[in-house]
C-alpha positions as CSV (number, residue, x, y, z in Angstrom):
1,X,-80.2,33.1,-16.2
2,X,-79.9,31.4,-12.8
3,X,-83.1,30.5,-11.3
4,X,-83.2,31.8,-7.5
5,X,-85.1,29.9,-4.6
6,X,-84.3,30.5,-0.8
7,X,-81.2,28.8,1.2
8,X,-82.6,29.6,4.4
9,X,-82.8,26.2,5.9
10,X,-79.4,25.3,4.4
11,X,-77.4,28.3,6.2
12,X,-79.2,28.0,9.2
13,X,-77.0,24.8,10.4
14,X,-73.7,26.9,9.7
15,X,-75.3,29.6,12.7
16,X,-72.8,29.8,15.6
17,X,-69.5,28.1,13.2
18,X,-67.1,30.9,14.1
19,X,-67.9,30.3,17.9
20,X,-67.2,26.5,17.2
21,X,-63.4,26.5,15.5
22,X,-60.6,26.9,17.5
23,X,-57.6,28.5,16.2
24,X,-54.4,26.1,14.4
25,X,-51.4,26.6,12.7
26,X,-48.9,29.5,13.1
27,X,-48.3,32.8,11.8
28,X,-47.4,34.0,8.5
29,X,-47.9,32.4,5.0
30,X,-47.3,28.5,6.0
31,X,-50.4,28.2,8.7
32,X,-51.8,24.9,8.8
33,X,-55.3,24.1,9.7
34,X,-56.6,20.4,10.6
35,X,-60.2,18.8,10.8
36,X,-60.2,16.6,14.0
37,X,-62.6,14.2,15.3
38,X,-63.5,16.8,18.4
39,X,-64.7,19.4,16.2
40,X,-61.8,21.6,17.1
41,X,-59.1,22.2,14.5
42,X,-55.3,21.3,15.7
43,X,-52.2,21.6,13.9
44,X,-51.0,18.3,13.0
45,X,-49.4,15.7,10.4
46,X,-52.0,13.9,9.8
47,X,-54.9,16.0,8.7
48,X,-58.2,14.6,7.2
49,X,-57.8,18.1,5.1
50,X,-55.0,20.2,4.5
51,X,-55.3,24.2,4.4
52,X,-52.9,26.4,4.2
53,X,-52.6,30.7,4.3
54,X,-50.6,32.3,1.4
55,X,-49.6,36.3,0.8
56,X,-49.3,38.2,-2.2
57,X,-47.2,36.0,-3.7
58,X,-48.6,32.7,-3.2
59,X,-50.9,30.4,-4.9
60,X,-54.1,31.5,-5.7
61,X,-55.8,33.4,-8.2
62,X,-54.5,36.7,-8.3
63,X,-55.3,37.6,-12.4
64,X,-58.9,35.3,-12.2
65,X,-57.2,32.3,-14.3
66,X,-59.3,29.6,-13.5
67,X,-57.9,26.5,-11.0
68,X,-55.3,23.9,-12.2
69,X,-56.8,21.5,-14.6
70,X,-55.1,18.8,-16.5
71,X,-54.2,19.0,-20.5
72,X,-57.1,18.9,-22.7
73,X,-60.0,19.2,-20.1
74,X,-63.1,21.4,-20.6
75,X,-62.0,24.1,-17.8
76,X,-63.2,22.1,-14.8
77,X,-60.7,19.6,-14.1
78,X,-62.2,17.3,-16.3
79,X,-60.3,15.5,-19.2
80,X,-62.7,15.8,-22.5
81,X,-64.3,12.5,-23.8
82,X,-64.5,10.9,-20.7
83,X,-67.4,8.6,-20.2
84,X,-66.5,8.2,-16.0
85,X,-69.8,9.5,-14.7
86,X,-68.6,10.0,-11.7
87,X,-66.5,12.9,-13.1
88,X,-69.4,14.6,-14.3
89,X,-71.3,17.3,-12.8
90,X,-74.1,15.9,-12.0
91,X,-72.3,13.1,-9.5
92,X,-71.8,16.3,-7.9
93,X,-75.6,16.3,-6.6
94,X,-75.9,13.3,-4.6
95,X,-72.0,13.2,-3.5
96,X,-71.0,15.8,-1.2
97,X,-67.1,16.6,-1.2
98,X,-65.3,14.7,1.7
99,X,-62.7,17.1,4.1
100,X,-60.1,14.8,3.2
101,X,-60.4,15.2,0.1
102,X,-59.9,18.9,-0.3
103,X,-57.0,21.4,0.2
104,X,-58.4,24.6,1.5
105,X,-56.5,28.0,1.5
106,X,-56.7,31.0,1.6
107,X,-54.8,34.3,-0.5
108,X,-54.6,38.1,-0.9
109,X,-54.4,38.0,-4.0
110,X,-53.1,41.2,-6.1
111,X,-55.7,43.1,-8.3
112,X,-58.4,43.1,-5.6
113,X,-59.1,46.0,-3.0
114,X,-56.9,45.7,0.0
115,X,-59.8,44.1,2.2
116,X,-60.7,41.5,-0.1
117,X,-59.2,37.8,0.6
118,X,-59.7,34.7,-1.5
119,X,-60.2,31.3,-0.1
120,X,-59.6,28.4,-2.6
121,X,-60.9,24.5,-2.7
122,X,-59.0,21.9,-4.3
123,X,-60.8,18.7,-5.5
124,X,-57.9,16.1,-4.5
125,X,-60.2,13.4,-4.9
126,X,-60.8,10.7,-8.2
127,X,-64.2,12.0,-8.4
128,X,-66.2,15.0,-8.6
129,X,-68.0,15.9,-5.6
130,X,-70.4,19.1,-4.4
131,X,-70.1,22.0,-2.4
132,X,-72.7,24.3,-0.8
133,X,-73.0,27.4,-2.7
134,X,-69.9,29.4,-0.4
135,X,-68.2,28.2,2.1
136,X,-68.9,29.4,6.2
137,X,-66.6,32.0,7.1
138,X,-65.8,33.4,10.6
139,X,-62.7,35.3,11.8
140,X,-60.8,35.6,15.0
141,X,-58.0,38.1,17.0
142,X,-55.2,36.8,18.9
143,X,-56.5,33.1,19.3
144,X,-60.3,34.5,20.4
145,X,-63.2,34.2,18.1
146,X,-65.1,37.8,17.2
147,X,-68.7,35.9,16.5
148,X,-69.1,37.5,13.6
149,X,-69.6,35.9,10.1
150,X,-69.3,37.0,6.6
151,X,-72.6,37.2,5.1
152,X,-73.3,35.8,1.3
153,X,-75.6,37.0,-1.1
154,X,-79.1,36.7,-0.6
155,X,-82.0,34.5,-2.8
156,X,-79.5,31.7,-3.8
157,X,-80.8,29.1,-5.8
158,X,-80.1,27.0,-9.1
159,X,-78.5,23.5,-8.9
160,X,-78.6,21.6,-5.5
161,X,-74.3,21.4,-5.5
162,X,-71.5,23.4,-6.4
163,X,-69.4,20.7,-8.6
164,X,-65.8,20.1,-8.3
165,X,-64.5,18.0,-10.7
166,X,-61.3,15.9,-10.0
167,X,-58.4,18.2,-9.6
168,X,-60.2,21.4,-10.3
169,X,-60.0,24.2,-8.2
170,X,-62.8,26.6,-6.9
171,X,-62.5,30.4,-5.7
172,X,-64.8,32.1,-3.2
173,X,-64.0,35.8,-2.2
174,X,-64.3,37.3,1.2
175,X,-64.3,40.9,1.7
176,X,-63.6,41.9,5.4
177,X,-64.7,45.5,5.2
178,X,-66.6,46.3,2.3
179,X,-67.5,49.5,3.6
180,X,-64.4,50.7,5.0
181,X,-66.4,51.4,8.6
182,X,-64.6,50.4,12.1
183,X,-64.1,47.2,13.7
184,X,-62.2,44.9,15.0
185,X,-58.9,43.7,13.2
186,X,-59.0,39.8,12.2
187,X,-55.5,37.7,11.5
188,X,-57.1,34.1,11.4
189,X,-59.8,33.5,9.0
190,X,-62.2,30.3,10.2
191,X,-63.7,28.6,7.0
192,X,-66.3,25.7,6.3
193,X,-65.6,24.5,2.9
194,X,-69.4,23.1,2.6
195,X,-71.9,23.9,5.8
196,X,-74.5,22.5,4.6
197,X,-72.8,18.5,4.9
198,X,-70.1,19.3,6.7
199,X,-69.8,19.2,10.8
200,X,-68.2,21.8,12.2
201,X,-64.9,19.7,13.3
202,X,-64.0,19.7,9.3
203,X,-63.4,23.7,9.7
204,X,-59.8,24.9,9.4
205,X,-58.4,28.0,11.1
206,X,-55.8,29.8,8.9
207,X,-53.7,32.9,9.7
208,X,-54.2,35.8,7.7
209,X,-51.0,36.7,6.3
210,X,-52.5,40.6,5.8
211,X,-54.3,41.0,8.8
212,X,-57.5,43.6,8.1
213,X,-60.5,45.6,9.8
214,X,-63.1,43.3,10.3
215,X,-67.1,45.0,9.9
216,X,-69.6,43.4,7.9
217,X,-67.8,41.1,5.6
218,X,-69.1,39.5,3.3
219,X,-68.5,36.2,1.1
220,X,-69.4,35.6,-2.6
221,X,-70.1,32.1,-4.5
222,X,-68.0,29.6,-5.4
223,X,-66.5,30.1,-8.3
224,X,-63.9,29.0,-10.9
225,X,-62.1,31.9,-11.2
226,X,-62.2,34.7,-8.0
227,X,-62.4,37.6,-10.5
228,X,-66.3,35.5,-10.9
229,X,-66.9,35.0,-6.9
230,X,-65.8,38.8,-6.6
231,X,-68.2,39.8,-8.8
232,X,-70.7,38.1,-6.6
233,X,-69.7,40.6,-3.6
């Protein structure tokens, strides 16, 4: 059973992030989004963290089938019998996952409700690092920013880092409408792969390949599988 304490002071530092990214990359499936050193995310070649946007059809996790992981690991990226502590979960704690180090995209995948998008992290790095629980998520309209940010669940708690092993993969949902109600329609989703380490200038700006109604979304936990993050809606 997970043990629940508050996240209060963590989320507070992620308050304003969809006012802070600026849009990047173009429209359709192929958007890029890049950190840079001014806080505002620019399309570029040489990115300190590559995202991109995929449709329907792209990569993801469209059946909940856990993130790429090499032969014979124990589901998290992770080789078995390896003695490398710093590819075991608890490195994770004290080593906070590095924007360059990650790939960061986002999906709609198939066998979700229509409003529901999946943003995935990969762990490109040689050693497991730790995310905040979800990432920061934000959304804008034609280049403009609609200040408003997905909410996660309440009373989070458990261990102090989301681990990402080498390789692995990691799944957080985002629904844009749970209710179906009115608002404003969204077709660039801004994401902050770990707010509580991260500054606001490694956020990427993605296009939305299915653009959507935007009114009090929501985002779930990280994940190895988004069928698990969904269910955390």
């Amino acid at each position: 059973m997970r043990i629940h304490r508050s996240r209060a002071a963590a989320l507070a530092g992620v308050v304003g992030f969809g006012l802070a990214l600026t849009g990047c990359g173009g429209a359709g499936s192929g958007g890029t989004g890049t950190p840079a050193a001014s806080g505002t995310p620019t399309a570029s070649g040489t990115a300190s963290a590559t995202a991109t946007a995929a449709g329907p059809s792209g990569t993801g996790d469209p059946a909940g089938a856990a993130g790429p992981t090499p032969t014979g690991n124990d589901g998290k990226g992770q080789a078995t019998g390896s003695a490398d502590a710093t590819t075991e979960d608890a490195y994770a704690y004290t080593h906070p996952c590095s924007a360059r180090n990650l790939t960061v995209k986002v999906t709609s995948p198939q066998g979700f409700p229509a409003t529901v998008r999946v943003v995935t992290v990969t762990n490109n790095g040689s050693s497991t690092c730790g995310l905040d629980f979800h990432p920061a998520v934000g959304f804008s309209a034609k280049g403009s920013h609609l200040g408003i940010q997905a909410t996660p669940p309440e009373g989070l708690g458990g261990a102090p880092a989301h681990p990402v092993r080498p390789g692995a993969t990691t799944y957080a949902a985002v629904d844009l409408n749970p209710s179906g109600g009115g608002g404003p329609v969204a077709d660039e989703i801004n994401i902050l792969a770990d707010p509580s380490h991260m500054p606001n200038a490694d956020g990427v700006s993605l296009p939305l390949a299915t653009t959507g109604t935007v009114a009090k979304p929501r985002v779930g936990l990280y994940h190895f599988t988004a069928r698990d993050s969904f269910d955390t809606l």
